[in-house]
C-alpha positions in Angstrom: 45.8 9.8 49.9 45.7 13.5 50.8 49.2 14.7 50.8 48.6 16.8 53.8 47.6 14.4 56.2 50.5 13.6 58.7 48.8 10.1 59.9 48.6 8.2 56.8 48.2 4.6 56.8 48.9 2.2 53.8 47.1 -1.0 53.3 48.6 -3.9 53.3 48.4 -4.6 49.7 50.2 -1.6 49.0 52.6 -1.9 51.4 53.6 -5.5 50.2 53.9 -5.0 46.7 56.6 -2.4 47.9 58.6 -4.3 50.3 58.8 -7.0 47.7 61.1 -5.3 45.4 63.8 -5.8 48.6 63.8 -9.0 47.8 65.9 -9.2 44.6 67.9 -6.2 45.4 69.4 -7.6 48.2 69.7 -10.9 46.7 71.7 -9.6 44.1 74.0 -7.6 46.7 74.4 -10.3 49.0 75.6 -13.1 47.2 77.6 -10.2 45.1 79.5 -9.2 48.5 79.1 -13.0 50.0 80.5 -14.7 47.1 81.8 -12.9 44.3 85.4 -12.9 45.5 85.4 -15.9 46.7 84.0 -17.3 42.7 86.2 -15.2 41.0 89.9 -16.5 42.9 89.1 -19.2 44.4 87.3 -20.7 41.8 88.5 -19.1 38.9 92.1 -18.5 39.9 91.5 -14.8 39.8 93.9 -13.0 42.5 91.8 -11.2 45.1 94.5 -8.0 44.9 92.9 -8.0 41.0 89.6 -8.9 42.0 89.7 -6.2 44.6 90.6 -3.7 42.3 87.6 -4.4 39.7 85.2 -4.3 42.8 86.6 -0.7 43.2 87.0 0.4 39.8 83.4 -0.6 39.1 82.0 1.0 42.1 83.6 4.2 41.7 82.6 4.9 38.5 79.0 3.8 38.7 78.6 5.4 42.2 79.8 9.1 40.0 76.7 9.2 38.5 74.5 8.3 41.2 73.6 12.0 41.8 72.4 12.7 38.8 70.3 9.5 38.3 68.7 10.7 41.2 68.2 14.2 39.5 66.9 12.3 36.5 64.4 10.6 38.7 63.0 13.5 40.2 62.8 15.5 37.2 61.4 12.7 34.8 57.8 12.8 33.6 56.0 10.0 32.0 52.8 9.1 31.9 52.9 6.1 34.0 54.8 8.2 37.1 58.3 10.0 37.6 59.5 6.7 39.6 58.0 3.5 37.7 59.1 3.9 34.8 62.4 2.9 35.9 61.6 -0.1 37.4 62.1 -1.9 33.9 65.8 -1.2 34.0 65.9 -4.6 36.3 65.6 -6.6 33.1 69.1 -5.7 31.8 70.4 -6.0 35.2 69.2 -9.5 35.8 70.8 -10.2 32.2 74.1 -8.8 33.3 73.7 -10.3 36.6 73.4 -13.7 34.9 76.4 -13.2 32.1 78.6 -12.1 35.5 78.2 -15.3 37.2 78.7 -17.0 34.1 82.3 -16.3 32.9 84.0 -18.2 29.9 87.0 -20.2 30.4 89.1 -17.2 30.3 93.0 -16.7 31.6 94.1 -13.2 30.6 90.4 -11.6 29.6 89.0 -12.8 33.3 89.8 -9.0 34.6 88.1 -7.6 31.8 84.9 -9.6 32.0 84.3 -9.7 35.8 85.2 -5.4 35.4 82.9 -5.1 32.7 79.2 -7.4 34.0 79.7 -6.0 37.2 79.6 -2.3 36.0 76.5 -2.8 33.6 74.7 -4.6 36.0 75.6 -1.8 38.5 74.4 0.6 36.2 71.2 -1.2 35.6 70.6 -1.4 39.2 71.4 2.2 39.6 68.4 3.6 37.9 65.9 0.7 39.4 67.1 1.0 43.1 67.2 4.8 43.2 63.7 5.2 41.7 62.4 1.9 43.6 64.0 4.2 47.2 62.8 7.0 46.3 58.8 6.3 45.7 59.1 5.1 49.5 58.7 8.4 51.2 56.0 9.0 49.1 53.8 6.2 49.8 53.0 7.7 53.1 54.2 10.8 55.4 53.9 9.8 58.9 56.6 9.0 61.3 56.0 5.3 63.0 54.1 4.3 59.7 57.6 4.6 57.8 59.2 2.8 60.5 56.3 0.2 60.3 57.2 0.2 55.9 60.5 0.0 56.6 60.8 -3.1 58.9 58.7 -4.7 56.4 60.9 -4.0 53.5 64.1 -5.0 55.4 61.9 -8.2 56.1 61.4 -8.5 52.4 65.2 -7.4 52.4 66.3 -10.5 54.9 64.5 -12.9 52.5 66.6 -11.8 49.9 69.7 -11.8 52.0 68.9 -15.2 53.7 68.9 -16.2 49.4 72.0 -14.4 47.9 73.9 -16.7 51.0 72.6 -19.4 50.8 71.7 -20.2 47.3 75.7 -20.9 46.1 75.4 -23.4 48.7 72.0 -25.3 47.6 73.0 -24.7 44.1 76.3 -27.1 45.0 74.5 -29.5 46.7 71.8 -30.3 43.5 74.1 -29.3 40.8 77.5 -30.1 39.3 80.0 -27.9 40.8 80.5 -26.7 37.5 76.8 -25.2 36.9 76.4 -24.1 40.9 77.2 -20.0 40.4 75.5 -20.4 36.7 72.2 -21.9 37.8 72.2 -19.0 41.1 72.9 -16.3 38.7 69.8 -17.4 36.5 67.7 -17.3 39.8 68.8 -14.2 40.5 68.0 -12.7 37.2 64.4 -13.8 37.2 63.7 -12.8 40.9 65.2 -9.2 40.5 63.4 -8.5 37.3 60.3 -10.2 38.6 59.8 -7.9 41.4 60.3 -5.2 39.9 57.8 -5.8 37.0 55.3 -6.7 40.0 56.1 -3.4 41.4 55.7 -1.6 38.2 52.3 -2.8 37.3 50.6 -2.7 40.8 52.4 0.2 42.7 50.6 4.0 41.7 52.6 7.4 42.6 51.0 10.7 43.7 50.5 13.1 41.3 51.0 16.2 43.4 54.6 15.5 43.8 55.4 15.0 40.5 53.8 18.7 39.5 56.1 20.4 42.2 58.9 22.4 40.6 62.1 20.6 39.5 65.8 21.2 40.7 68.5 21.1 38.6 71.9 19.0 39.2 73.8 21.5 41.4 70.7 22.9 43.3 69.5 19.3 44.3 73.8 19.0 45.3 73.7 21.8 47.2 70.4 21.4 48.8 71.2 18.1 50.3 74.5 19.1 51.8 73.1 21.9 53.8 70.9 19.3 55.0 72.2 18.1 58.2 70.1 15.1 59.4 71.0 13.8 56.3 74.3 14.5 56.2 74.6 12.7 59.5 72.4 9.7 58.3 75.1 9.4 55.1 77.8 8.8 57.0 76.5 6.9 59.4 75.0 4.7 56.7 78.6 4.5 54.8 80.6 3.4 58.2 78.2 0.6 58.7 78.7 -0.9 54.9 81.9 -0.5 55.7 81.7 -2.7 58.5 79.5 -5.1 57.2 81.1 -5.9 53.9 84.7 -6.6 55.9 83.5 -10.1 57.6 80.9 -10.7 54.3 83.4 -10.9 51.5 85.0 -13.0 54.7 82.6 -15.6 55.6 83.6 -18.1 53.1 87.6 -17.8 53.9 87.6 -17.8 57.7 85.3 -20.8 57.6 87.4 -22.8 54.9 91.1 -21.9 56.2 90.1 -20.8 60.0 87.8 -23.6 61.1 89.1 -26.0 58.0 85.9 -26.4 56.8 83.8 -24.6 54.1 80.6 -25.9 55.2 80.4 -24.3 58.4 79.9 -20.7 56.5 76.3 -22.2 55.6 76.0 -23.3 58.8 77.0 -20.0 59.8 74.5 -17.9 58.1 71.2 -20.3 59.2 72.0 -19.4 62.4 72.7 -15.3 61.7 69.7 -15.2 59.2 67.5 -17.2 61.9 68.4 -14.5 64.7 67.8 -12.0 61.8 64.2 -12.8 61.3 62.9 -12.9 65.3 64.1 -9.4 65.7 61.8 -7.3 63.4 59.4 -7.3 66.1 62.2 -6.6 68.5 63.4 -3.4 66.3 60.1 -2.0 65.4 58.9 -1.6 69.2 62.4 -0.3 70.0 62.6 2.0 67.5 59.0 3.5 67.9 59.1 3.5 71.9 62.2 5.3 72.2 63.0 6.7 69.0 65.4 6.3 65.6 68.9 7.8 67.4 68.6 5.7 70.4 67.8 2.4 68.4 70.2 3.0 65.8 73.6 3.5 68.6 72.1 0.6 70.7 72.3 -1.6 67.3 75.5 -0.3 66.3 77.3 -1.4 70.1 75.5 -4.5 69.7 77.5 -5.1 66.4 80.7 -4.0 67.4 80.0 -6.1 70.4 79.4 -9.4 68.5 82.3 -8.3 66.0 85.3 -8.5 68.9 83.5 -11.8 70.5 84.9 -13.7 67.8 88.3 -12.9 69.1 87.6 -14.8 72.2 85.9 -18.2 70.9 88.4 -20.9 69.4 87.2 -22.6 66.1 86.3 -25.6 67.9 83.5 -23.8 69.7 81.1 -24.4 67.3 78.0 -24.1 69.6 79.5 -20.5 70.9 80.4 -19.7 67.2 76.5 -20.2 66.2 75.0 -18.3 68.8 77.6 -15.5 67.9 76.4 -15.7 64.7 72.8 -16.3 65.7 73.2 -12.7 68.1 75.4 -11.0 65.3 72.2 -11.6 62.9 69.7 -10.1 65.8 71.6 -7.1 66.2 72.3 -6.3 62.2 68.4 -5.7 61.6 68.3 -2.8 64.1 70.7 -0.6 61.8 68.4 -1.1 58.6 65.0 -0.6 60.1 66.2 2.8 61.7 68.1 3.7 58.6 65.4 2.9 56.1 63.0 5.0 58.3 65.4 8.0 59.2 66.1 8.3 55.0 62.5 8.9 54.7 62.1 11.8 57.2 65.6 14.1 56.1 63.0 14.9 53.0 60.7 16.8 54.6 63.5 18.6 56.6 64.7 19.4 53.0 60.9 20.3 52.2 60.6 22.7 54.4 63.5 24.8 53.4 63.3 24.5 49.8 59.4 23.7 49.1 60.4 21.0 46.7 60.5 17.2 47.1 63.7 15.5 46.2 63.9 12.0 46.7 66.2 10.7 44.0 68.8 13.0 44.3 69.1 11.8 47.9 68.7 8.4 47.1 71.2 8.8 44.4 73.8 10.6 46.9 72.9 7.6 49.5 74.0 5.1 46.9 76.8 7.1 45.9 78.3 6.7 49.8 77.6 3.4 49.6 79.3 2.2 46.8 82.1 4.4 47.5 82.1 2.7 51.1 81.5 -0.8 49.5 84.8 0.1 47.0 86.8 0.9 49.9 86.4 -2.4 52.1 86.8 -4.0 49.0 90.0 -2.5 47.6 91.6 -2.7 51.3 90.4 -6.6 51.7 92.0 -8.1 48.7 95.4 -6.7 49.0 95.6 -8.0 52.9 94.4 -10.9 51.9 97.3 -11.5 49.9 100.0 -10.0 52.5 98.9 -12.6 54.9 99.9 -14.9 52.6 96.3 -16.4 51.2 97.0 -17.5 47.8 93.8 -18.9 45.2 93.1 -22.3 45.4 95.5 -23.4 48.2 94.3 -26.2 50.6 95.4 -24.1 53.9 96.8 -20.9 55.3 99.6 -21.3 57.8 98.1 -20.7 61.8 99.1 -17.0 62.0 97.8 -16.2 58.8 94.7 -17.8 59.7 94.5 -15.9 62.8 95.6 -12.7 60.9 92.3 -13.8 58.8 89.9 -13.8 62.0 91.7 -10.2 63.4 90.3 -8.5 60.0 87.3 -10.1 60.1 86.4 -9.2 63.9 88.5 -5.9 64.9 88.0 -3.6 62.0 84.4 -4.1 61.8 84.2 -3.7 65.7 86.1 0.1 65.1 83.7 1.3 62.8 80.7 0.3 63.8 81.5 2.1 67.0 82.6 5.4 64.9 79.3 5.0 63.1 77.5 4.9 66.8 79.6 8.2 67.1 77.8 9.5 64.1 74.4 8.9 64.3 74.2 10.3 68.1 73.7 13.8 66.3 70.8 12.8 64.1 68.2 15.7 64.9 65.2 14.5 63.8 62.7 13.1 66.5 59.2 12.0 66.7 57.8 15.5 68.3 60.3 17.2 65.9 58.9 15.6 63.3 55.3 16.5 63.9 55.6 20.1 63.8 57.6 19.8 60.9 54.8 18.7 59.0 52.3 20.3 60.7 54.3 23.5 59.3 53.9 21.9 55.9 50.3 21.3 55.7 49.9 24.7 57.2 51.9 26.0 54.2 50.3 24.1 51.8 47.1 25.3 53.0 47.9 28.8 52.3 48.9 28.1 49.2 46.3 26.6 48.1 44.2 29.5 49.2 46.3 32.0 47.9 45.7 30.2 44.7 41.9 30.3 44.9 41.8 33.9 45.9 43.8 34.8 42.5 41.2 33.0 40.2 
């Protein structure tokens, strides 16, 4: 492809092979944030104050390094590409992935071990994910094309999803309730590392980028806070992990000691993954017809909208509670699609200032915010958990503790997806905006380029 064109298209091929590698990721961080709480106390007595706390001491110090994996990625150089290589790191993850949901009989050294799998894999993940994000934006530089690879990644990223909730549940049904989590964490091993080698053997970078000059750690830090669209896009993205995580690491507890019984999470997310998958077509026309800002607020309000209707439908409702659920699944696609596109474009506002390409360190600063975001609702969760009296293993909460359950799973959410609506109504970027930006580009490189001919 010819780097200066602004209306690239990628073939189909191309643009699977790519989306595909959503797939285990978000496999993995689904049933990680569906599940892994839930596995580790109420299954292996673990208390959700501790469990909480490895969640955050993990994700803290993995998410420190973030930035400079991403500096790492955009500086490396190997023959096979600056962003492939890395791929193969999705191996050890899917072994520590595995070893994670595959704990010993352990008392005191249960801490220890869920701390420790959780951080490798992490780590792992770290330099796969950030390399596997940042070769997007350089798969093709046009506007509504990046929105069109973006929808189908968060397709490929719903699959995933749709898997990482459902699979402890099928896993239950065939297995021994001994072997459910082991047997899921094997799947998950082999569909992560999987895609990724896919990816890696069928995916090709552009050269030109990896020739442009490199930025050291604090330059790439410093470039990418004086950017503002993507300042704005970072927090906007950390708010709304923030609010999803809150009712995820939920799901499984309001529907055992709300509705008193455990099925109805499964139940649950059928119907939010089935509304998930009709709106990509929904998103995609929204966000192209009137723009990324626009689509992202309306998303956000319909979020916090479904997040404070659970507040008003009684555990008996189940028909209500399903098309909440079914609405609450619609609405969650919007933020991704506009997100995943938006991350693409704050690079060539970058570009432009600085002449130089930096994908991974923005990738790495994303993932930093997330984690850190991610820690957060998961050091806050555990400890209420236990001050409304939830203890592991016990066969119901008392009513007001259940209904304290439902008030953190709907109103905190509902707050900061709101705030996050806030946010994102100052992202600068626009279709026409875009345009010229790159039309600016290509008009630079040109010059370049001839300024390079003219001194040979």
């Amino acid at each position: 492809m010819n780097i200066e064109n602004s209306s690239e298209k990628i073939g189909l091929r191309p643009l699977l092979i790519y989306a595909q590698g959503q797939t285990g990721l978000n496999l993995c961080a689904t049933l990680s944030a569906m599940h892994l709480l839930y596995f580790y106390s109420d299954r292996r007595g673990l208390s959700p104050a501790l469990a909480g706390l490895a969640f955050f001491i993990a994700l803290v110090l993995d998410a420190l390094t973030d930035p400079l994996v991403g500096n790492i990625s955009d500086s490396a150089r190997f023959k096979s590409g600056r962003r492939r290589p890395f791929f193969l790191t999705a191996v050890p993850m899917g072994v520590c992935y595995y070893l994670l949901l595959s704990p010993p009989e352990l008392t005191r050294g249960l801490f220890a071990w869920f701390l420790a799998f959780y951080f490798l894999q992490l780590t792992c993940r770290k330099f796969y994910e950030t390399a596997y994000g940042a070769l997007m934006p350089e798969l093709t530089l046009d506007y509504d094309e990046r929105t069109r690879l973006s929808t189908y990644r968060q397709l490929c990223g719903t699959a995933g999803d749709i898997s990482g909730a459902l699979l402890p549940f099928g896993a239950a049904w065939i297995f021994a309730r001994g072997l459910d989590f082991q047997i899921t964490g094997a799947v998950c091993a082999a569909v992560v590392a999987g895609g990724a080698l896919f990816a890696f053997f069928n995916l090709r970078e552009r050269p030109g980028f990896a020739e442009r000059e490199r930025f050291n750690l604090r330059e790439s830090m410093k470039s990418a806070l004086a950017n503002r669209p993507f300042i704005i896009l970072m927090l906007a993205t950390t708010l709304a992990i923030m609010a999803i995580n809150i009712p995820t690491v939920l799901i499984r507890f309001l529907a055992k000691y709300w509705v008193h019984d455990e099925n109805a999470a499964a139940r649950w997310l059928i119907a939010y993954f089935a509304g998930s998958m009709v709106s990509y077509p929904f998103w995609f026309r929204i966000t192209v017809r009137f723009e990324k800002k626009p689509a992202y607020v309306v998303a956000m309000v319909c979020n916090a909208m479904c997040s404070l209707a659970f507040m008003l439908i009684a555990p008996r409702n189940t028909i209500l509670l399903m098309l909440l659920m079914a609405f609450s699944g619609f609405s969650a696609i919007g933020i991704w699609v506009t997100q995943m596109s938006a991350a693409a474009d704050v690079i060539e506002w970058d570009e432009e200032r600085t002449g130089r390409r930096q994908e991974g360190a923005y990738g790495g600063l994303t993932s930093m915010a997330i984690k850190i975001a991610t820690a957060v609702a998961m050091v806050l969760v555990g400890p209420v958990m236990g001050w409304i009296g939830y203890r592991p293993g016990m066969p119901e909460l008392p009513h007001a503790a259940a209904e304290n359950l439902r008030a953190l799973f709907a109103l905190a959410p509902a707050a900061i997806y709101l705030l996050s609506a806030i946010v994102f109504a100052r992202y600068p970027i626009t279709r026409d905006g875009h345009r010229a930006m790159r039309e600016r580009l290509a008009a630079r490189g040109l010059e370049s380029g001839a300024q390079k001919s003219a001194a040979l």
